[in-house]
N, C-alpha and C positions, 0 to 999 in steps of 0.2 A: 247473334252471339257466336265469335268462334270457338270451335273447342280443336286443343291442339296437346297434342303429346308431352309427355313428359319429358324433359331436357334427356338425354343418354350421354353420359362424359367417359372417357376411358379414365383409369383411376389418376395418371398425371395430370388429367385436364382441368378434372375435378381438383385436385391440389389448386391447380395456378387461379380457376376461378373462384375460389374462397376467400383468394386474395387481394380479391376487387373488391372495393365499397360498392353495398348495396347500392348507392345512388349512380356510380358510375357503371357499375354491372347493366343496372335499366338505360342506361342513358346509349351504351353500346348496343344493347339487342334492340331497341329504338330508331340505330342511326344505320341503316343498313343501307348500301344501295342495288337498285333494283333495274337490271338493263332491261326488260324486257316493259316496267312502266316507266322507266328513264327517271326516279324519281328515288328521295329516300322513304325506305319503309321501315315496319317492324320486322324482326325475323321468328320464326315459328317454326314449330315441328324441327326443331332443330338436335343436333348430334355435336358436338366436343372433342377435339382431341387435338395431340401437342405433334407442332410438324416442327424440325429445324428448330427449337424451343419457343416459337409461336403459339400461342392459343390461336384456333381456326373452329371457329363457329360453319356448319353447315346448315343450311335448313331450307324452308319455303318461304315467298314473299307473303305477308299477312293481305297484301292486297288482290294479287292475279294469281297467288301458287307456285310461283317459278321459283327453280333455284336459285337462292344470294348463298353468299359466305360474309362471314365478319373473319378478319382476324387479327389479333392482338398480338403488339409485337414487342422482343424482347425489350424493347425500350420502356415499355407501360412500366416491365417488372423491375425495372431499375429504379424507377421511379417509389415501387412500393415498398421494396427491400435493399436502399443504395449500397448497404455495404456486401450485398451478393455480389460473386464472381457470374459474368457471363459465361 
């Protein structure tokens, strides 16, 4: 069993991620890639916050430890709220 930290989001991050369905919020922290297993993994122990208005997931590989990032781009949130302005 691993046990792994609790998400840490800065309060924008936490906005944009609310705004992902539950099913595809899992389906991104699931799809991560991993250079060091050259593979995709889970992401874990991870940290949140809004760069350039991306969501950027940081955290470790659930498999080896190593640093991944996920990051979600301003297109996802076009997708969720079409009539936002970029």
């Amino acid at each position: 069993m691993t046990i792994s930290k609790l998400p840490q989001f800065t309060p924008k991050a936490a906005e944009l991620c609310a705004t992902i369905p539950a099913a595809t919020r899992h389906q991104l922290l699931a799809n991560v890639f991993c250079f060091h297993c050259r593979d995709v993994v889970k992401i874990v122990d991870f940290k949140g916050m809004v760069s350039r208005g991306d969501l950027v997931l940081n955290g470790c590989c659930a498999v080896c430890g190593n640093e991944v990032a996920r990051v979600v781009e301003e297109v996802y949130k076009l997708l969720v709220h079409p009539s936002r302005e970029v």
